[in-house]
C-alpha positions as a printed Julia matrix, in Angstrom:
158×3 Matrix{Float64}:
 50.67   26.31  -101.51
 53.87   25.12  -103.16
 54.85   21.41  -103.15
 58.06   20.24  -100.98
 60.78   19.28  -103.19
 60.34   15.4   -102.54
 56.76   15.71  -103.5
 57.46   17.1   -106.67
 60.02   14.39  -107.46
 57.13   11.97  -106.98
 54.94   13.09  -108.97
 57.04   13.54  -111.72
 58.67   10.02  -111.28
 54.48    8.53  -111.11
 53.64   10.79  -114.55
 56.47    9.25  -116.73
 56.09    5.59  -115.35
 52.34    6.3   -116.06
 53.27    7.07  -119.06
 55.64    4.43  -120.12
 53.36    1.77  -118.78
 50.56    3.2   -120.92
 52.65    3.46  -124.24
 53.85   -0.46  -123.88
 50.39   -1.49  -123.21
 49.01    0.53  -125.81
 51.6    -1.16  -128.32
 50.73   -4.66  -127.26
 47.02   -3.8   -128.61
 48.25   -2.02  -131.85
 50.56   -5.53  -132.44
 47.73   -7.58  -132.11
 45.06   -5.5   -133.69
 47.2    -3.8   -136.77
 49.72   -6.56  -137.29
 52.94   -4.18  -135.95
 55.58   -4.22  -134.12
 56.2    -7.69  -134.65
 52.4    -8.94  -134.49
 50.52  -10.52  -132.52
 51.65  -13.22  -130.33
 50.29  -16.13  -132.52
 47.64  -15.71  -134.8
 45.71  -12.52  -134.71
 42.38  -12.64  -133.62
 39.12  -12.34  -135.5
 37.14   -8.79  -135.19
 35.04   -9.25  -132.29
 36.6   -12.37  -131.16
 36.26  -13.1   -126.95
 38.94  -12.44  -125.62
 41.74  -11.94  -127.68
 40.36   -9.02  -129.75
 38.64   -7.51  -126.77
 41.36   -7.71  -124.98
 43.6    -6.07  -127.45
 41.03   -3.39  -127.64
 41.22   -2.73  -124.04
 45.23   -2.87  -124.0
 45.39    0.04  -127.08
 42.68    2.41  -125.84
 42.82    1.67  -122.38
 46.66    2.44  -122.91
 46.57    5.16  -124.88
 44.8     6.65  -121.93
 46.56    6.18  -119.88
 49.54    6.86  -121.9
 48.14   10.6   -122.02
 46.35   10.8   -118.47
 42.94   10.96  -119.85
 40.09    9.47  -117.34
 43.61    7.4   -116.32
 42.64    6.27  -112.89
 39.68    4.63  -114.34
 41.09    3.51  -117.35
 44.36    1.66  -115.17
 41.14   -0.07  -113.38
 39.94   -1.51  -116.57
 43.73   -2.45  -117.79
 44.58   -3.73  -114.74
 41.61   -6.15  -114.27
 42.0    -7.39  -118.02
 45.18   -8.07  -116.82
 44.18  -10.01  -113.92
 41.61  -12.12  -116.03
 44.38  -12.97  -118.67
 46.87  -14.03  -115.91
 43.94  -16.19  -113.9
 42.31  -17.69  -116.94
 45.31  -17.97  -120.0
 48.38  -18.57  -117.3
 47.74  -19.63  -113.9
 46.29  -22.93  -114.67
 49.09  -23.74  -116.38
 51.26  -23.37  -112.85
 51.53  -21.15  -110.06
 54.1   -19.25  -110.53
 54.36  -16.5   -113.17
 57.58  -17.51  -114.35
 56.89  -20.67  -114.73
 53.63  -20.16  -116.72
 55.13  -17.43  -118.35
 52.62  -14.6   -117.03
 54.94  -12.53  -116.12
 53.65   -9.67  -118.52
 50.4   -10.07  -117.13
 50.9    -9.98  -113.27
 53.43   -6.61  -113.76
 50.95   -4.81  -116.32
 48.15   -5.83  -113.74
 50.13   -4.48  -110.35
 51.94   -1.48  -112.51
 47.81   -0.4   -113.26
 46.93   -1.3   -110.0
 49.23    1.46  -108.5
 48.43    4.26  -111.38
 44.63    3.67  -109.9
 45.79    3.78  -106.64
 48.03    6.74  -106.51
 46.74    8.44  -109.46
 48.57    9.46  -112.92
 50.68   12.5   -111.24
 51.68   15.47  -113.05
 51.63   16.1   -117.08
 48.38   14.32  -117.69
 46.55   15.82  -120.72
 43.23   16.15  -118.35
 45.26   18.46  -116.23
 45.87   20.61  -119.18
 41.94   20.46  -120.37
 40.67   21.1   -116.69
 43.41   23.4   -115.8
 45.34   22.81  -112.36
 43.25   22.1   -109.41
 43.18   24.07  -106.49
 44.33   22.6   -103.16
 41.32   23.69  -101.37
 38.95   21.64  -103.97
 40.4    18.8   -102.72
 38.57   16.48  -100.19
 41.47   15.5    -97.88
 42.63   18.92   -97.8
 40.7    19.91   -94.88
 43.93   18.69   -92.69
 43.87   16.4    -89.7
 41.12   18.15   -87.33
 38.48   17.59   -90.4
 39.33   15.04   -91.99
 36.11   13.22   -90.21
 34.12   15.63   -91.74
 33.33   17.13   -88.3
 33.76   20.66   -86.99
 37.39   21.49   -85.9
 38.58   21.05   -82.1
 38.55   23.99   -80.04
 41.49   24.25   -78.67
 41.98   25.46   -74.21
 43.8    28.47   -73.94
C-alpha cells in the first residue's frame, strides 16, 4: 500500500534532520576526542576520563548512528539522555534558563534525540537497506482501528 503524498514528505523531512542531527553530534565527539574541527571545548579530556571522554564517546558513535540510521531509535535514547545529564549536572546549576547558562546545545541535542526516538529515523536509514523494506502487514499497529486492542474485529448488523 503506497504512502499519501504528505506522508512521504514526512518521512523524508524526519530522515535528513535525523541525519543532520547525527552528523553535528557525531562531530562534537570527533572535536573532543581527535582534536578537530576546532577541538575540544577547553582542554581535552584524559582516555577514560568521567564524563568528558565518555561523553564524547557517546556523542561520536552514538552520532554516527544515528547519522546512518543504524539501531537509531535506541541510539537517539542514549544521546538524548547524555544530553539531559550534561544540561542537569554541567549547566542548570549554573541558572535556569538555557540561555543564560549557556546549555542551549544541550537542551536542543537532548529534545532533537528525543523526537528521532519518538518518531523514529524515517526513510534512508542504512538498517532499512540491510533488512530490506518492511512490509506493512509486519507492523503491529497495522491491524487498523477494530484491532488495535488486540481483540477480534466487530461484527458488523446488516
Amino acid at each position: 500500500m503506497a504512502l499519501p503524498p504528505y506522508q512521504h514528505r514526512d518521512h523524508t523531512v524526519l530522515a535528513l534532520f535525523r541525519a543532520v542531527v547525527g552528523l553535528l553530534f557525531a562531530c562534537h565527539g570527533a572535536a573532543t576526542l581527535f582534536d578537530v574541527f576546532g577541538g575540544a571545548y577547553g582542554a581535552p579530556p584524559a582516555v577514560g576520563q568521567w564524563p568528558g571522554w565518555w561523553a564524547a564517546v557517546i556523542q561520536l558513535v552514538g552520532g554516527g548512528l544515528v547519522l546512518l540510521g543504524v539501531g537509531a531509535r535506541s541510539a537517539a535514547v542514549v544521546c538524548s539522555g547524555s544530553m539531559a545529564y550534561a544540561y542537569f549536572v554541567k549547566h542548570q546549576p549554573g541558572a535556569l534558563l538555557p540561555i543564560e547558562n549557556g546549555g542551549e546545545a544541550a537542551a536542543l541535542f537532548c529534545w532533537c534525540f528525543l523526537l528521532v526516538a519518538a518518531l523514529g529515523p524515517g526513510r534512508w536509514t542504512l538498517d532499512s537497506l540491510l533488512t530490506g523494506p518492511r512490509r506493512a502487514s509486519a507492523r503491529p499497529d497495522a491491524a487498523g482501528p477494530a484491532q488495535a486492542g488486540g481483540g477480534a474485529p466487530h461484527a458488523t448488523a446488516p
